[in-house]
N, C-alpha and C positions, 0 to 999 in steps of 0.2 A: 926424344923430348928436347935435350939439347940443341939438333938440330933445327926443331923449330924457334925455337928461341933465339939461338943466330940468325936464323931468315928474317924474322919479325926486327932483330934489334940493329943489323946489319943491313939489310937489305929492302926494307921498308923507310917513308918518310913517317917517323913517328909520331906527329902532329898532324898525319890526314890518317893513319891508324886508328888515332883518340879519336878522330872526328866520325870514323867508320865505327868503331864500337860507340858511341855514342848514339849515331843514327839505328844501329842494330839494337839497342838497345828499347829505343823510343817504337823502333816500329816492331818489335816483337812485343811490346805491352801495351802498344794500340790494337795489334792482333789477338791477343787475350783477351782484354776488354772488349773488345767488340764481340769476339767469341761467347764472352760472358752475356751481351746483351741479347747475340742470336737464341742461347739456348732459353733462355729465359722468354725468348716469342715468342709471339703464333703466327698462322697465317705467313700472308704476304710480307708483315712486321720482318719475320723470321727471314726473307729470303732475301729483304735488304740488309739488313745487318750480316749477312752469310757474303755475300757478293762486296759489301765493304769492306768485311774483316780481309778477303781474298786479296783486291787492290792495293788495300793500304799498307798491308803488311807482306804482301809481294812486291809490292814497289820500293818498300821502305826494306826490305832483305836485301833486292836488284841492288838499292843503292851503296848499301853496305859492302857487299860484294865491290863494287865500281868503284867506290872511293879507296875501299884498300888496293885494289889492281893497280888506282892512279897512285898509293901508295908505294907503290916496288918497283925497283930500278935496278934492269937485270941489265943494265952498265951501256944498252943503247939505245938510240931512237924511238920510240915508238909509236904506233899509232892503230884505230878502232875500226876494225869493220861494221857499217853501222846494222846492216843489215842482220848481222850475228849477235848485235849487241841488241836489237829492239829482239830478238827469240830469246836470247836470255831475260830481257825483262817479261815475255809472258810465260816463257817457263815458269818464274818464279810467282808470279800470279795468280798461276794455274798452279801449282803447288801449293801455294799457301791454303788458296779457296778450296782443294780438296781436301787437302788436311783436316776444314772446318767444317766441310761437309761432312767427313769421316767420322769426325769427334759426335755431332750430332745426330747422325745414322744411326751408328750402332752405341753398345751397351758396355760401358764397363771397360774393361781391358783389350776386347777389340777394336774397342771405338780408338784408344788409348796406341796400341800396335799401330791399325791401320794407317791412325793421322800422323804417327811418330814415323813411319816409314814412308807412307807417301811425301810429307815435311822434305826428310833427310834426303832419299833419292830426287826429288825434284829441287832442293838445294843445289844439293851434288853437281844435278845433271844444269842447272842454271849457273854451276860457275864453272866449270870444263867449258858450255857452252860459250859463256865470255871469255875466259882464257883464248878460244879458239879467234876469236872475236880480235884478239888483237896482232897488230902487222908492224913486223919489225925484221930487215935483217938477218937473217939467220934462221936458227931451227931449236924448238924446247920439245925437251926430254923429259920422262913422268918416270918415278920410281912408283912399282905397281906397289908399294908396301905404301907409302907414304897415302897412294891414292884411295887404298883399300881402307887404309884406317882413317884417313879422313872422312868419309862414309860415313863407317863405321860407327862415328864419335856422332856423326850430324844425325844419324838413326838413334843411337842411345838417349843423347839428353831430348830428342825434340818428342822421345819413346815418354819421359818422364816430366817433359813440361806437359804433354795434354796430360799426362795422369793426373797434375795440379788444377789444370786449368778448369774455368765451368761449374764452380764449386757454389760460387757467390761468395766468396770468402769475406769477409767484414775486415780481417785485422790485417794487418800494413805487410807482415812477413807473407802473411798468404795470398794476399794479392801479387805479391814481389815474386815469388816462389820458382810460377810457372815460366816469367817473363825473361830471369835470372838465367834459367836451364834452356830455355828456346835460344836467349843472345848468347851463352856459354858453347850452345852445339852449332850456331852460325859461325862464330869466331873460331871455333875449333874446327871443325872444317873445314874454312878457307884456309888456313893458318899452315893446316896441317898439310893438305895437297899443295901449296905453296913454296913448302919445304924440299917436296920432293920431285920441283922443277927444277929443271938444270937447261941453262940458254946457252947456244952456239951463236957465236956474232958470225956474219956472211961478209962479203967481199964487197955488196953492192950497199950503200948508206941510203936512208931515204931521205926525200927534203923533208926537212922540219916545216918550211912553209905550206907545206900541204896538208899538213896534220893538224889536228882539234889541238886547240892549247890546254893542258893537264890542268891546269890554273884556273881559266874558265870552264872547263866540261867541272872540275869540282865545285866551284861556286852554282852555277848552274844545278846539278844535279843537286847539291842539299838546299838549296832555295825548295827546288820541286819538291823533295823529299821530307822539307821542315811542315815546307805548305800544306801537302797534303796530308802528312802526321796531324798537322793539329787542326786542320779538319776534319779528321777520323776524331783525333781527343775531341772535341769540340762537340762532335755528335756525340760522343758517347757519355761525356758530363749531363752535356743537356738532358740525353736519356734518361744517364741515371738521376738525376736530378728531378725531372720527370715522375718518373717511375716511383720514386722514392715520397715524393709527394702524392702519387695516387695512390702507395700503398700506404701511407700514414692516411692519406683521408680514409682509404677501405678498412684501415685497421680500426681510428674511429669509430667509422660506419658502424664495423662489426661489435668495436664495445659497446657501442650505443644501440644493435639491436638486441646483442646476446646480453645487454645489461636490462632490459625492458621486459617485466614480469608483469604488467597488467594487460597487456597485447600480446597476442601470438602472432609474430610475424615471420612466414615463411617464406617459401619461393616454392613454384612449381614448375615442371618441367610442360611443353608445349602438350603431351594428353593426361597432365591431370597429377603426376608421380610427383610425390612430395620429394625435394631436390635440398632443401636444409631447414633448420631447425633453431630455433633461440628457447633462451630459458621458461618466456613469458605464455608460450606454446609449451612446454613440455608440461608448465604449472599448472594452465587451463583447461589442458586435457588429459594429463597424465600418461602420455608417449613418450617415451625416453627417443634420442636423436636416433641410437642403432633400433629403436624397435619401428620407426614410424620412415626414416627415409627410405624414398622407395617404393613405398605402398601407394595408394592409389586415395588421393583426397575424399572420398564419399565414401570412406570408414567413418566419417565424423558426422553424417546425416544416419536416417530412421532407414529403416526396410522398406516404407512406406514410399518416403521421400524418395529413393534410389529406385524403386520401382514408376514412379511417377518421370524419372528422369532429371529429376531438377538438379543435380549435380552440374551434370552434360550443359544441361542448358545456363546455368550460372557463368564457365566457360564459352559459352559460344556466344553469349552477352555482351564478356566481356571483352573477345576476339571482335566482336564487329563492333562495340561502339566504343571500347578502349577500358570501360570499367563498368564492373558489375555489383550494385549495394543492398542490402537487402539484410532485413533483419531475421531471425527462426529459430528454432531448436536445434541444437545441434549436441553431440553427445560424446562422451569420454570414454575414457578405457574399459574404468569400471562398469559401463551400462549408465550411468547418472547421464542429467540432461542439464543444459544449459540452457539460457535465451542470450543469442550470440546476434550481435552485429557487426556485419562481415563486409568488407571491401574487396574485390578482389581488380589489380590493375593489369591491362596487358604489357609485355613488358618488347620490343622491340629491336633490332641491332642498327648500327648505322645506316644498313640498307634497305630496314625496313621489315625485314623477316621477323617471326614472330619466334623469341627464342625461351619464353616461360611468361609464368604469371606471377607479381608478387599477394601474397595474401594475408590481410590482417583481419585480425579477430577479438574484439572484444566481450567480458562478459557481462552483457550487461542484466543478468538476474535481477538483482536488486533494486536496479533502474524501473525494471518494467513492471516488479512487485509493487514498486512504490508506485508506477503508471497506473498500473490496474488495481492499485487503493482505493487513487485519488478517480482513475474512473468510474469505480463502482461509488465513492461518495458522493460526485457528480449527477453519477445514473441513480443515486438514490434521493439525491438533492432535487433532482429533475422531477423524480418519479413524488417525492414530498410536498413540491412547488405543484406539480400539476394536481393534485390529488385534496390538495387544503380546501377549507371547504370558507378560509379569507380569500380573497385578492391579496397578492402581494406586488409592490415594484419596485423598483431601484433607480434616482436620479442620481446622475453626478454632477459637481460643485457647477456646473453651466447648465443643469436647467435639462438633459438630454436624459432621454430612460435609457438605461443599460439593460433591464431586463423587466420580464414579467411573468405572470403565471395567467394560463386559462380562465380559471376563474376572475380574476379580473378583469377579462372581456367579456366577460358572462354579465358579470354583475351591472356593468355601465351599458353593453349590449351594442358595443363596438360593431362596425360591418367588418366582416372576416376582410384580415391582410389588410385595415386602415391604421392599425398600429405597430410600429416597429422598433426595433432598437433604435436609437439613436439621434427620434424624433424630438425637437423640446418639447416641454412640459406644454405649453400655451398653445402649440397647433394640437397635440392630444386633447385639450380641453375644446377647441375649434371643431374637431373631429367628432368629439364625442356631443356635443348639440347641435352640431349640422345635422346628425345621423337621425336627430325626435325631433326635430321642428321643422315648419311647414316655411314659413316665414323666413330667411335667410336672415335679415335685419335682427330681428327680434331673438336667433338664437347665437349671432354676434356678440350682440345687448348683453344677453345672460352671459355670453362666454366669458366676455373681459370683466365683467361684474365679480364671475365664480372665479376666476385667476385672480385678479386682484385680495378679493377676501381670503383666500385658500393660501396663497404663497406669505401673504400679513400672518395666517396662522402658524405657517410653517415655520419662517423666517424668526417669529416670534417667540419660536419653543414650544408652542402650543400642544401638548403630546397629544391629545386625542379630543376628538370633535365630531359630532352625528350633522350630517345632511338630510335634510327631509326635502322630497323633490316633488314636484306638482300630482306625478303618477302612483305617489303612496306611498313608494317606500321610502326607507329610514335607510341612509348608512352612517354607519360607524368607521370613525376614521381615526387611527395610530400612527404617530411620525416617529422618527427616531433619529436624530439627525448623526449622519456620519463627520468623521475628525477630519476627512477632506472638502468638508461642504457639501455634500449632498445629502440626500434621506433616503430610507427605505420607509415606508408606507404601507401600510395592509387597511384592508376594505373589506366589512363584513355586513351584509345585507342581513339587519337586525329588526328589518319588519315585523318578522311573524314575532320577536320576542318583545316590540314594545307595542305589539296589538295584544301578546300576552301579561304583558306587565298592566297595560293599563285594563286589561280585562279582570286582572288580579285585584286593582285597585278599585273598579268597579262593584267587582266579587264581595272585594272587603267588607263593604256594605251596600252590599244590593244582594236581591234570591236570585239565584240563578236559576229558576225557571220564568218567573213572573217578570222579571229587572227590577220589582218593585225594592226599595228599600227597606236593609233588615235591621235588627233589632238595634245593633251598633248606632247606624245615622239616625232609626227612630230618638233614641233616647238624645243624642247631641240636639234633633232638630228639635225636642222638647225643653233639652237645657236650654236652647236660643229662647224659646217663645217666653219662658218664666222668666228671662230675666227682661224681655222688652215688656211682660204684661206687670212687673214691680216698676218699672218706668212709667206706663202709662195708667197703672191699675187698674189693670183687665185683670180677665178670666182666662184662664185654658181647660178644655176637657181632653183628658186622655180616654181614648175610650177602646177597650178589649172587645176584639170580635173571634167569634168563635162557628165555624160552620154545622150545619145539623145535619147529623145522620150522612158525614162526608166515606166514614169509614163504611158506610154498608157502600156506596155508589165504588170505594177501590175493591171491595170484596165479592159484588157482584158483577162488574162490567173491567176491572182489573184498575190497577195502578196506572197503566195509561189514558186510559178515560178520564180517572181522576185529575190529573196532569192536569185536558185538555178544558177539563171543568175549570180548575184552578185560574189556565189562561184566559179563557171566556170571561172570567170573574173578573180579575182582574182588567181585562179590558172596560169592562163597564162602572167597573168603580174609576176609570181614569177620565172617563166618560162627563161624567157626575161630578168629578172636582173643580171645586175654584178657588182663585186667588186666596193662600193663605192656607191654605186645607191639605196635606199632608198623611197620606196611608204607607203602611208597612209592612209586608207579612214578615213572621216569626216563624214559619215552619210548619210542616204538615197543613194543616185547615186552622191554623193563626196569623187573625192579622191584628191590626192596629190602625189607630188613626188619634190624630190630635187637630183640633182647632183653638184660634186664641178669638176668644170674643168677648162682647161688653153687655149683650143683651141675649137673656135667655133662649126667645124666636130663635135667635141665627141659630146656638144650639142647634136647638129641635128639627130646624129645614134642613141642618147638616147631619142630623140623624136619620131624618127621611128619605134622604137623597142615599145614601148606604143601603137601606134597607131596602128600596126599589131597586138597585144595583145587584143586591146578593140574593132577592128573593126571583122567583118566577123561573119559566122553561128552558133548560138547555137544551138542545137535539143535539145529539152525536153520534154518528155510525146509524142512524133510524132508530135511537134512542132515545126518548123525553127525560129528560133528568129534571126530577124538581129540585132547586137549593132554596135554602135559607138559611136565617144563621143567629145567632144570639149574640145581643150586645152589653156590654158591661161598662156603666161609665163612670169616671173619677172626676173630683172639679179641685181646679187648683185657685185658692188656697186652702178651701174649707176642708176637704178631704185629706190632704196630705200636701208637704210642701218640698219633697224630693224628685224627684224624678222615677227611681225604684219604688217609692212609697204608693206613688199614683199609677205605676203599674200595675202594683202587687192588688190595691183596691178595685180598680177597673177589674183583674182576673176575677175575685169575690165575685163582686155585683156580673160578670159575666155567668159565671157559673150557678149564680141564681136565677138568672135569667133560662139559664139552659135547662134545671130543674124545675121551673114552672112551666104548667101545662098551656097558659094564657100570655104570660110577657115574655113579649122577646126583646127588650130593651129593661135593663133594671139600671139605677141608679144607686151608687154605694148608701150603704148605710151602716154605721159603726158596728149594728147589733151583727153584722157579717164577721166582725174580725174574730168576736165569739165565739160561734160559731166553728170557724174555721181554727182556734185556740184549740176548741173540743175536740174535733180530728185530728188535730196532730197531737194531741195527748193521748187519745183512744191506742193511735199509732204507735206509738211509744209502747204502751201498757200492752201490745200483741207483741210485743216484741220479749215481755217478761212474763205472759199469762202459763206459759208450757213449765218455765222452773216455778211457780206460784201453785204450780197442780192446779191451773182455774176450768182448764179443758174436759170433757168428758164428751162419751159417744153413746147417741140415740140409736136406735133400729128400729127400721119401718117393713115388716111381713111383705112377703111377694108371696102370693099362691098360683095357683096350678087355678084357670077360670073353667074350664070342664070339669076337675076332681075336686075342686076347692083345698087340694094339698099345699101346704108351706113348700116353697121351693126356693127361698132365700130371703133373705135380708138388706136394705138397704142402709150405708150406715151415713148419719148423719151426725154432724159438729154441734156443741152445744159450750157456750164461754158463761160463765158464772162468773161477771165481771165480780172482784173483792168490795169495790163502793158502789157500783151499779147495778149488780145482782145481774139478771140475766139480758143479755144483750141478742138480739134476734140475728141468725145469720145477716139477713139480709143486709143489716148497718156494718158488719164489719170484713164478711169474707171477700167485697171488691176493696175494701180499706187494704187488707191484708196481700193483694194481690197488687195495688198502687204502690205498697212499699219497702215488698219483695218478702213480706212475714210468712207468706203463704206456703215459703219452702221447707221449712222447720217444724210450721204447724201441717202442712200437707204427711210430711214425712210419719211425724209423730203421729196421726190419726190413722195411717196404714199400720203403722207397727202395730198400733192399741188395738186395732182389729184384727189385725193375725194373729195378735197373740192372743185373744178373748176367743174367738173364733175355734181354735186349736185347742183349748180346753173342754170344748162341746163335746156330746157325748152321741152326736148327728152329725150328717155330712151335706147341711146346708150351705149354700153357698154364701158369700157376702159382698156387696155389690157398692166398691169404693171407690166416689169421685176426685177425677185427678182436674186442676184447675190447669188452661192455658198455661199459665206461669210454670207452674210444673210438666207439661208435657214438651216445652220449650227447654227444659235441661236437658242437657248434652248426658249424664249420667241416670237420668233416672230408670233404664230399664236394671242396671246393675244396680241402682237403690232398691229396687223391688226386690230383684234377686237376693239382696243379701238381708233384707227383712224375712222373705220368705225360710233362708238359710238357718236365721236365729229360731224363728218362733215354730219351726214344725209345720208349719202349714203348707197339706196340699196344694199345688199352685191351681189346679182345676177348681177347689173353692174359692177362688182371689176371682171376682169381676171387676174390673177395672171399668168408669164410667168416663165418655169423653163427648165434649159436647162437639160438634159438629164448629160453630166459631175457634174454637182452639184448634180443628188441622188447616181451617183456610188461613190463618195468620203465617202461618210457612209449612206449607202441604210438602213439599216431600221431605222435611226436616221431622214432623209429624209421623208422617206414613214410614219412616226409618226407625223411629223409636216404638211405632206401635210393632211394627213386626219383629223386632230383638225382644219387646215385653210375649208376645204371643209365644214367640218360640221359646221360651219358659213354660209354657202350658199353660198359664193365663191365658180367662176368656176376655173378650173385650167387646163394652155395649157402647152403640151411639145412643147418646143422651139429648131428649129433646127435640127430634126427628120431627119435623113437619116445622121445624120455626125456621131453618137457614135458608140459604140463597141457593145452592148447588145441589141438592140431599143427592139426587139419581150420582151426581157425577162422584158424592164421596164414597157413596155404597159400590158402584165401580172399581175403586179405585184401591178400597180396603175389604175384604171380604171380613166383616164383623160376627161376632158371632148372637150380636141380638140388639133389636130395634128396642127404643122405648118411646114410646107415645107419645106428645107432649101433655101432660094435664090441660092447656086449655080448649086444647078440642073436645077431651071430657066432659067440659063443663057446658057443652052447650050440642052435647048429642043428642039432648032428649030433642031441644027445642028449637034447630037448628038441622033443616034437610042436608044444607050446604057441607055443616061439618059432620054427620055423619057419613054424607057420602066420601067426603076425606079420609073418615077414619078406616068406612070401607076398603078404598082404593089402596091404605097403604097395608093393611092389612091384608090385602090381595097380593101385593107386593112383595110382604112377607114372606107367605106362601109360593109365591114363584121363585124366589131365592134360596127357598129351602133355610131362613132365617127365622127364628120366633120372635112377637113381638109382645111384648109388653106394656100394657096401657098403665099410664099416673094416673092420680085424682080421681077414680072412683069412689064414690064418697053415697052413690043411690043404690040402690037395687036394681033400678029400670038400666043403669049405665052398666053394672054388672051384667043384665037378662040382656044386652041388645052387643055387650060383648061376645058373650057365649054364643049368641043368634051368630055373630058374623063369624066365629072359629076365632078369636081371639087368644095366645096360647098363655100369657100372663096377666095378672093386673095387682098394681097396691093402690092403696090408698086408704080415708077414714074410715068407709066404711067395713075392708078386711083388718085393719088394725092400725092404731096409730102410734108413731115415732115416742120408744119411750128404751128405757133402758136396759140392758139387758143382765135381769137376775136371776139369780138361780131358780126360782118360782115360776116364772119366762120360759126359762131353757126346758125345764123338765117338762111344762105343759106344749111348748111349740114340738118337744120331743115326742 
């Protein structure tokens, strides 16, 4: 060690020593550094930084070596062979650039070895080689120790600068480290074989003038050597400089992908392998980074999907046109689905090759839930708008429709595809009466007329307004106007409601079958005439018409016939009117009629003019129908000065009219109000006769006309008015039946004969009329029933009587109760057989269990061929029905003898016994 240290401090110029460890120093940590940037490469990056670190730091060793050699002064001349000194410089070159290649070859400690050894030996062998290189004089002598451990020493540290080296080290020692131990085993090496030269000076001097000057070859060489250093430094700042900026943009990059949790963005590799992974991906699909990179992108599509190929094809999309976007399902770890909108970019290297894809993914569920809200209130908005049974439209603040619905081209009747969005309002109106007029001018005309009025309504606030248009119909028209200026408007084609409305109005007071005017506008249009005839002192007559015998023409030829009567009527009464003259029907077969006059005549021609109108021939269907009618007339003032007053008289004097056999016109007279006093009081008093006990029951003998045996009783109603003493059916049981008394007093007459009946000490029957009114109750088969229930009475002795007019008033309402009464075991007689309209079709219809005769055929069988043979016929009839019949009004003997002649199986009347009470004196001899 000594040794060297005399060499170095004796024998060296020690200010080109400093300059040689200086330069060794510089370019042993340009060869580091650049070492650092190779390993740190790729590619061809890698093989220029390898080939630089080799030059610069072989050059910069070379000159290390050169400037101390020009440092030592072995006491003569010397000088350089150049040819030995340029192989010492790529010795050392080639030394260095293996070494770097070594470090980055291999691994660890042989990379460490090999570079430390190749280093030290190509050192070595580059400064022997210069040594050899120089020419002086004499002869140099090597001690093999000195030479061996200079080696030695160049293999040790240059063994533990690569161990440093390549690390990337950040702090200043560890950068310094490896650069310290590479310049440490340079200088010790040369230092040390240096030592162990020993120089022989020779005989022969050389000229100095031929030799390089020490002076300049050192200048020279560290010029070259600085130059080149710090163009080595110079790349390698930049690099890192570089580098150091692309790896803060990349580290960015990466916080700003791996910070991004609403996006999955990844990378994929060129067929498909997921290659990395950020947070915003692992959230949205639930793959952690080690479970998903690797795998194969269309994990995240259906079976369905992957089967179809759409994966494949997303990539090959995106390979040929650069990027691939599309929205789908796509799915998670758990099985859950998403709706994912996906980008996927191809992703390229400088030279174009295709070296992965990047891929992003959002979720957009909630996006497309809220899509497919608002689509389906759209699709139902649509479906609402097309389906309304208004027109609807939409202008905005200029006049231009934004939208419409079908029905409103329906309504206007638009030619399909002449209306569109976005047309103004004024060519739509253009449009729409070009499309119904013949005339171009003329439907111009109307256009700008209906734009002008319509847009005044609009602009005006006008909310709603009906158009009525040449061809009938009505619309109705609603504005609303919008906060940006515009309106929406609906149109509702309201024809058929105000041809209802005024047909209601009509209806009001008009009949709807006749249109004559009803009872309403009668009386207003009589309020009018009294008070022009207290102006001029006139007359008016109100006058009641009432048709005759309308109800047998609906119950023999039906309710429509009647109808057709009705309208023929009234056609000819409108016939007959003049100025001033005024008729009304009231309903069913009522009308009315009023005139104002000053002179009786007029009267009278206006009463004869009615009655030639309502009397004479109808034909309908090949039917003659005779009408006529009864008139009832009121005079205003003398009769009454109301309007009700001279109804209520006119009805009087009608309905005397209609009870005389001779006038068919009456004119009131007060002795009617009388009259009419006495029936509604009579009315009244049926109404309390049944708690007064005024009621009691006759019976009229029916016998057997072959055996002359009792075979029943008919029972008959008897009223012992308390002031009037006895009152005849005939005055009060249609009373009774006008004002519904007939129910109470019907009922009570069944009971009082069941229960009499049931006391009998015989099994006669008893034979009790039920009135229309009563067979029109909905309960009256259960009224019998539970009469029967109380009083014991077999229901085989209950005959129930019905006259034939009570089932045509509503035959199968009729034929419903008579069959729930039968099927009690009550018999059931038709009463009065030969008087109705239909008999064959009712005896069809009801299997009866017994005819009875009318009394006035009776009365004229002696003397009348016509009505016996009727009485014959029906008695024939009887017998082929296997029904019996029973003849009334027998009152002779010859009508009894001409009964029995024909097989007749019943008869009553005066001459087998007349209607009387039944006492016990009665009972025991009928017994």
């Amino acid at each position: 060690m000594f040794t060297v240290l005399t060499c170095v401090t004796e024998q060296h110029d020690l200010a080109l020593v400093g300059l040689a460890g200086l330069i060794c120093f510089l370019a042993s940590h340009c060869a580091m550094l650049l070492l650092d940037r190779a390993m740190s490469s790729a590619g061809a990056a890698r093989w220029v930084w390898l080939m630089t670190a080799g030059a610069a730091g072989g050059f910069g060793i070379w000159a290390t070596h050169f400037v101390a050699m020009l440092a030592y002064d072995p006491g003569v001349v010397v000088g350089y062979h150049a040819g030995l000194t340029l192989v010492s410089l790529l010795v050392a070159m080639v030394a260095t650039t293996g070494a770097v290649a070594a470090k980055m070859a291999y691994e660890r400690w042989t990379a460490n070895i090999i570079a430390g050894v190749l280093f030290g030996v190509g050192i070595g062998s580059m400064h022997f080689t210069g040594m050899l290189a120089i020419e002086f004089p004499g002869q140099i002598a090597w001690d093999s120790g000195f030479v061996t451990a200079s080696v030695a020493l160049g293999i040790g540290f240059s063994v533990a600068a690569f161990r440093f080296a390549g690390r990337g080290e950040r702090s200043l020692p560890g950068q310094l480290a490896p650069t310290l131990l590479l310049t440490t085993g340079v200088v010790a090496l040369h230092f040390t074989a240096m030592a162990g030269v020993t120089v022989t000076p020779g005989i022969v001097a050389l000229d100095p003038a031929t030799l390089l000057s020490p002076a300049v070859m050192v200048v020279t060489i560290a010029a070259v050597t600085f130059s080149l250093l710090a163009a080595g430094f110079a790349a390698a700042i930049f690099a890192v400089r570089s580098e150091a900026k692309t790896a803060k943009a990349e580290r960015n990059f990466k916080l700003l992908v791996q910070g991004v949790t609403d996006y999955a963005i990844y990378m994929l590799d060129p067929h498909g392998k997921v290659s990395n992974w950020n947070a915003g991906a692992e959230r949205a699909k639930g793959y952690s980074a080690d479970e998903i990179v690797g795998k194969d992108f269309s994990l995240f599509y259906s079976e369905e999907d992957r089967r179809k190929g759409l994966p494949q094809r997303a990539l090959e999309t995106a390979r040929a046109e650069g990027k691939f976007e599309a929205q789908g399902w796509r799915y998670r770890k758990d099985g859950s689905s998403f709706w994912a909108y996906v980008v996927i970019d191809a992703i390229h290297d400088e030279t174009g090759a295709l070296i992965g894809f990047a891929k992003i993914t959002k979720d957009n569920s909630k996006q497309k839930a809220d899509a497919d809200r608002i689509e389906e209130v759209t699709r139902n908005l649509d479906v609402a708008l097309e389906n309304m049974g208004q027109g609807i439209c939409m202008f905005d603040a200029d006049e231009r429709l934004v939208l419409c619905n079908k029905r409103y081209l329906e309504i206007f009747k638009f030619p399909e595809g002449s209306v569109r969005p976005g047309m103004p309002y004024r060519q739509i109106v253009d449009v729409g009466y070009a499309a119904h007029a013949e005339n171009p001018a003329e439907a111009a005309a109307r256009a700008e007329a209906h734009y002008i009025r319509n847009m005044a309504l609009i602009r005006g606030g006008a909310g709603s307004a009906v158009h009525k248009y040449p061809s009938g119909i009505s619309i109705q028209q609603n504005v609303n106007i919008l906060p940006n200026g515009g309106w929406v408007v609906t149109f509702e084609d309201i024809s058929d409601r105000v041809k209802s409305e005024e047909q209601v109005a009509f209806l009001a007071k008009h009949d709807a079958l006749t249109g004559l005017p009803n009872r309403l506008q009668f009386g207003e249009r009589v309020a009018e005439e009294l008070m022009v005839a207290d102006r001029l002192r006139g007359k008016v007559a109100v006058i009641g018409i009432d048709l005759d015998k309308f109800k047998e023409v609906n119950d023999q030829h039906g309710h429509g016939t009647g109808d057709m009567v009705l309208v023929e009527l009234t056609r000819r009464l409108g016939e007959v009117l003049q100025e001033g003259e005024f008729i009304a029907r009231f309903g069913g077969d009522e009308f009315a009629a009023t005139k104002r006059f000053d002179d009786l005549s007029v009267l009278h021609d206006f009463i004869a003019r009615l009655e030639s109108a309502l009397g004479g021939m109808i034909c309908i269907d090949g039917f003659e129908i005779k009408t006529g009618a009864s008139l009832g007339v009121a005079l205003y003032p003398s009769d009454a000065e109301s309007v009700d007053g001279l109804l209520a008289n006119a009805d009087l004097a009608m309905y005397r009219a209609k009870q005389s056999l001779l006038q068919k016109v009456c004119f009131y007279e007060a002795a009617m109000d009388e009259t009419a006093r006495r029936r509604r009081a009579l009315a009244n008093d049926l109404w309390a006769c049944i708690d007064r006990n005024e009621l009691h029951l006759h019976y009229q003998v029916q016998k057997s006309v072959r055996t002359g045996e009792i075979t029943g009783y008919e029972v008959l109603l008897r009223w012992r008015h308390h002031e009037r003493g006895n009152i005849p059916p005939m005055d009060f049981i249609g009373l009774a039946e006008e004002c519904g008394a007939i129910l109470p007093i019907g009922e009570w007459v069944l009971r009082e004969a069941c229960r009499e009946a049931a006391s009998w000490n015989n099994g006669h029957k008893i034979a009790v009329n039920l009135s229309p009114v009563q067979l029109g109750h909905a309960d009256m088969a259960a009224v019998i029933s539970g009469i029967l229930a109380e009083t014991g009475l077999d229901p085989r002795r209950l005959e129930i009587e019905i006259t034939e007019s009570s089932i045509i008033i509503d035959k199968d309402k009729a034929l419903s109760t008579m069959r729930e009464m039968k099927a009690l075991g009550v018999s059931i007689a038709i009463d009065d057989f030969g008087t109705g309209y239909s008999s064959l079709e009712t005896l069809r219809s009801f299997p009866f269990d017994k005819i009875k005769l009318d009394k006035s055929f009776m009365a004229e069988v002696e003397s009348n061929a016509q009505s016996k043979a009727i009485v014959r016929a029906i008695l024939a009839l009887g017998r082929s029905l296997e029904v019996p019949v029973l003849a009334e009004g027998v009152e002779t003997q010859a009508q009894l003898d001409t009964l029995l002649e024909e097989q007749c199986d019943e008869a009553q009347g005066y001459l087998l016994g007349r209607p009387q009470a039944m006492g016990e004196a009665v009972v025991g001899k009928a017994a």
